[in-house]
N, C-alpha and C positions, 0 to 999 in steps of 0.2 A: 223521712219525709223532709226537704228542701221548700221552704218556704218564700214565698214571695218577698225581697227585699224593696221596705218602704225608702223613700229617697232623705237620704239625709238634711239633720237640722241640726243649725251653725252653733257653736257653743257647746255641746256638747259630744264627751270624752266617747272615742270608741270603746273601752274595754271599763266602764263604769265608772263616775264619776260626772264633775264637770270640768269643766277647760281642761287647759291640755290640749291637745291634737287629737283631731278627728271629732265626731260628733253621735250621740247615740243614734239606736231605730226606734221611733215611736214614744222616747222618750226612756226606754230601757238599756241598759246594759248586759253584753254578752253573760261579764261575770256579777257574783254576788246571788243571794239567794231571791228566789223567784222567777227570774231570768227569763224560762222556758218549762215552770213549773202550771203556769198560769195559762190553760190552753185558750180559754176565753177572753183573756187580756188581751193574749197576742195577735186575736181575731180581729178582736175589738180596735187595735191599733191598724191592723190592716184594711180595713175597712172605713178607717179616719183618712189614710191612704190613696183608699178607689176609690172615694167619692159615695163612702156610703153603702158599697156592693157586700156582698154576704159571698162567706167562703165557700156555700154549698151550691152556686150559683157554676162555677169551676171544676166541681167534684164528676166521676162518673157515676152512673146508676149503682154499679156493683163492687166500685172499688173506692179506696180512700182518694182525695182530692191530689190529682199529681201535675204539673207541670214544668216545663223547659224551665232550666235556670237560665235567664239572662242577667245579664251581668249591667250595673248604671253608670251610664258616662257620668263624670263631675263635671260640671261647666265652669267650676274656680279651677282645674288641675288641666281641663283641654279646652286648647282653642278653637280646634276646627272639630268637625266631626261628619262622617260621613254614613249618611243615615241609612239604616238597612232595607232589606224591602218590607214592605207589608205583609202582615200574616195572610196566608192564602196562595199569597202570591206565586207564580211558575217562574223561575229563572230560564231565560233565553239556550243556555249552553244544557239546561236538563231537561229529558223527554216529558209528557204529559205525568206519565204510568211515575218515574221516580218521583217527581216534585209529591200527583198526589201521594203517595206513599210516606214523602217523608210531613206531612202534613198530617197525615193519619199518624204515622208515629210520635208528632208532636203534641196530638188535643186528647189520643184516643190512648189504652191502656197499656197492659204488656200486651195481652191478645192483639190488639191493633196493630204494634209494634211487628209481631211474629210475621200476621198475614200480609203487612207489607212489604217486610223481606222475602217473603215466599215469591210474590209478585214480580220482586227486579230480580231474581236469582235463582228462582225455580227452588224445589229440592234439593236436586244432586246436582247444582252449577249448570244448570238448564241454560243459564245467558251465555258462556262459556262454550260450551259443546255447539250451538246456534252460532257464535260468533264464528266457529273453527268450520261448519257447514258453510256458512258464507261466503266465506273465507276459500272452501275447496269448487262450490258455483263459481266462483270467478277467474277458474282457470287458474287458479295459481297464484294471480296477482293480488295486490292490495285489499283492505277492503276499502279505500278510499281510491281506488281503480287508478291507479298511478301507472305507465307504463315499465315493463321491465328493461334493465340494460339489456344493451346488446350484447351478445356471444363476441370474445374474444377467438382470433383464427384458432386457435390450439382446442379450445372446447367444442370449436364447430365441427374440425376434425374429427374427436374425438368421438362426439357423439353419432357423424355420421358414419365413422367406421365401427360404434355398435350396431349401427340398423345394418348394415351390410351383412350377406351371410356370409356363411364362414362354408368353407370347400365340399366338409361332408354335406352340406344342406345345398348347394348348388350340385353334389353331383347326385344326391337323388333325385333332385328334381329332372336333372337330365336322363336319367335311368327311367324316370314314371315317364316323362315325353318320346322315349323312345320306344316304350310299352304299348303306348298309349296308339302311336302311332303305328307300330305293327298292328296292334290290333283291327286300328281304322281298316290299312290296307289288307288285311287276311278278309277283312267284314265285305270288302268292296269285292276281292277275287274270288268270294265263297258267292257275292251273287250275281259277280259275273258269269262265273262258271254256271254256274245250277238255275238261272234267270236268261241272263241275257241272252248265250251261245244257242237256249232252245227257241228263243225268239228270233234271233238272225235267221239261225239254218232251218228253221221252218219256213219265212216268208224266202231263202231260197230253193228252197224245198218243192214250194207251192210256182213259184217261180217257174221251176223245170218243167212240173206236171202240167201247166197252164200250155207252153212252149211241146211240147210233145202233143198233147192232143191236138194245139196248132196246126203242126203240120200234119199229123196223120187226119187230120178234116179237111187241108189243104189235097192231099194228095203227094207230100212231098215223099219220095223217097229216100232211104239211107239204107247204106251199102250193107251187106253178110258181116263187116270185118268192119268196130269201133276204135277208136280212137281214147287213148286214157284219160278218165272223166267226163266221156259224152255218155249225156244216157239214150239207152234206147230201149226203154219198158216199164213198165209200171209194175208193182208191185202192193194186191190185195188180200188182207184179211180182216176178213169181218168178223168175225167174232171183237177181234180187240178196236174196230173199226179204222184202222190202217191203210193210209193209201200212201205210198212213196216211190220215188221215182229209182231205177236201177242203172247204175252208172255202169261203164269199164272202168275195175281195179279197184282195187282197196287199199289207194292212198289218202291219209289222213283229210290233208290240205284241200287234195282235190275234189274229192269224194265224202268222205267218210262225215268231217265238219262241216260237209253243206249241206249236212242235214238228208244225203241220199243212201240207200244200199248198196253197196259195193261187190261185183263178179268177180272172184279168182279167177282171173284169165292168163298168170302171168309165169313161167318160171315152174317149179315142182310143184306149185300148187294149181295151175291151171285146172280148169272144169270144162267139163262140157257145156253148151249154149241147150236153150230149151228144146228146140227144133229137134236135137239129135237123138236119132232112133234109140239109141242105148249112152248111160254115163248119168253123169252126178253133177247137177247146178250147183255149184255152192255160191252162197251169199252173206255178207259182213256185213254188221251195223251196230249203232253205238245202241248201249242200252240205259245210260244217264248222258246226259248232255249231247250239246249238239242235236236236236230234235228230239234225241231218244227213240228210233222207231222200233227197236227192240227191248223195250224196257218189260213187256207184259208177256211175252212169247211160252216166258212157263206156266203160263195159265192154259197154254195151247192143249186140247185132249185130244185121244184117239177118235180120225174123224174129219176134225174139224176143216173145214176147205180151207187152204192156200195158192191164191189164181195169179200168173204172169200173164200180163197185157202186154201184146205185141204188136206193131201196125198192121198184121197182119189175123192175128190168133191169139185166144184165150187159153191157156195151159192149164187146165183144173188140178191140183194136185189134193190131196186128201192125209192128214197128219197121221203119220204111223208109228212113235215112239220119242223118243228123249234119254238126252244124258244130262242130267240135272250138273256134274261135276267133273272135267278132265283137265288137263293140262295143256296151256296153251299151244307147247310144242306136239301133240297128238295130231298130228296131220292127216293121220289116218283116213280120221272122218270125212273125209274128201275125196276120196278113193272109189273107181267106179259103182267097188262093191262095197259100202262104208263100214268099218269094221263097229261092234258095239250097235249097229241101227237094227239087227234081226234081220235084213236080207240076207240073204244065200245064192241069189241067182243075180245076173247081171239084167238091168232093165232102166226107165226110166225115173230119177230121183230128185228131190230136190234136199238141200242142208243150211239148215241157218244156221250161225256162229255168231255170240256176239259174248261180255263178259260177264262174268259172277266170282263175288256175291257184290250186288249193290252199291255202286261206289268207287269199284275198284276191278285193276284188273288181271288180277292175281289167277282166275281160272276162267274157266271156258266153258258154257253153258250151248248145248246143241239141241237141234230139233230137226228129224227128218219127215219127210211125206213122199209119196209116192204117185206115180201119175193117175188122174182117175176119169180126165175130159180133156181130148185136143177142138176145140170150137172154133172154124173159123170167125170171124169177124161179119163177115155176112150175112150169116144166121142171129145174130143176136147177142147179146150177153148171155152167158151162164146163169143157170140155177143160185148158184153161189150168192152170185152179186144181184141176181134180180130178189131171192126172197128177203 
């Protein structure tokens, strides 16, 4: 325990005695016997000291009586002196939190002492690890927000030739862009094909059929003998609800992609016209895209009516078989007497052709009928078309 140093008196010897240099405390000396033996002397002189004050008046509740040693200017050994602050006090340069702190650790115990360091320093250098977070909020810089220098050319370099990529990472990116981009385009041609082309060659489709009945209400006539890609008939089945119009030829461009049925008129595959006493109509048409007016044709049963519209006459044909699968080069089926259709005798026929399976036109998917009503046009429509 550090006791309160009463202020010296002149004449007497620091280390016991009198004169000599220095002066005792309280009229005692360090050495010699009783010194520090006498705890109530020594009280007793400190209290000559304060003015009278009791050393319990100092002490804590639970601990012996402790305080800061300060240290006594002489006023015969200094001249000037520069007085400290007052107890309590907060220095300017230290936060609220340290000052009281060290104020608690100056009146208050060890425990006092403990919980003040805990306060500026946390535990585990809790000030520390905060100052270094502060420190990484500020982007980098200061924590007294100082600007940084600037980048030397060679570091500017350097670093913008990090961010740059490097060949392998430029050429995949151009490898996913050219992916990316077929994909777009197959996206666009898959609906153009399978959207668009049934939407064109239908409204020219409907086109032609509007343009025919025109003139056959007109009175217009057209000659025995067409022209490649005029049409001159219509073409009904109702079961699959199918009206379209029948061109000369089965050329793609001219025909087949405007959405019309196409007549083998042409070359070894020529047919006969419906009119003709004996032969075989044959007729082309797309069964995906471009209208599609054969896309449903196998659904056709034994039976079912098949009617050619003429300016003239109605041709009732009646469905009498099918070849689900042949070769596109079988030409056969075209033939007065068509091979594969179950006729045996020469007489009046009709043959669709269009492709299989779905999508593709890898085979050749047939349907024939046979004639079952010649009606002119004067008497009415057919049974067919009226029920």
């Amino acid at each position: 325990m550090t006791a309160l140093r009463p202020e010296r008196e002149s004449g007497a010897h620091a280390y016991g005695g009198a004169g000599g240099q220095g002066s005792s405390y309280g009229g005692q000396s360090y050495e010699g016997p009783g010194a520090f033996g006498d705890w109530y002397g020594q009280e007793t002189a400190y209290q000559g000291q304060r003015g009278g004050e009791s050393w319990d008046a100092y002490a804590p509740a639970e601990e012996p009586p402790q305080a800061a040693y300060e240290p006594l200017l002489d006023d015969e050994t200094v001249a000037l002196r520069i007085p400290g602050p007052p107890r309590g006090a907060v220095r300017e340069d230290r936060p609220a939190s340290a000052a009281s702190s060290s104020a608690a650790s100056a009146t208050g115990g060890r425990a006092a002492r403990r919980k003040a360091a805990k306060r500026r320093h946390g535990r585990h250098g809790g000030t520390h690890k905060a100052g270094e977070a502060a420190g990484a909020g500020l982007g980098g810089r200061e924590a007294d927000d100082e600007p940084r220098a600037p980048l030397s050319r060679v570091e500017a370099r350097r670093r913008a030739k990090a961010r740059k990529a490097s060949p392998a990472v430029m050429a995949s990116r151009a490898i996913g862009e050219v992916f990316i981009t077929t994909g777009v385009l197959m996206l666009l041609f898959v609906t153009y094909q399978l959207w668009w082309t049934n939407v064109r060659a239908q409204a020219q489709a409907g086109k032609e059929v509007s343009d025919l009945q025109s003139d056959w209400a007109n009175g217009k006539r057209n000659p025995g003998a067409f022209e490649p890609g005029q049409g001159f008939a219509l073409l009904h089945i109702p079961r699959l609800d199918v009206v379209v119009p029948i061109a000369e030829g089965i050329d793609s461009k001219r025909v087949l992609d405007r959405g019309m049925v196409g007549h083998y008129a042409e070359g070894a595959l020529k047919t006969a016209m419906p009119d003709a006493k004996t032969g075989n109509f044959g007729l082309a048409g797309h069964r995906n895209t471009h209208g599609e007016p054969f896309r449903y044709i196998n659904r056709l049963e034994p039976g079912d009516p098949i009617v050619v519209e003429t300016q003239d006459t109605y041709y009732v044909y009646k469905t009498a078989s099918m070849l689900p699968v042949t070769s596109p080069k079988n030409v056969s089926v075209l033939d007065p007497i068509p091979k594969g259709s179950g006729f045996t005798a020469p007489g009046r026929y009709i043959t669709l052709t269009t492709c299989t399976p779905e999508f593709t036109s890898k085979y050749r998917l047939i349907v024939w009928g046979k004639m079952a009503e010649e009606r002119p046009r004067s008497k009415g429509k057919p049974d067919a078309l009226v029920n």
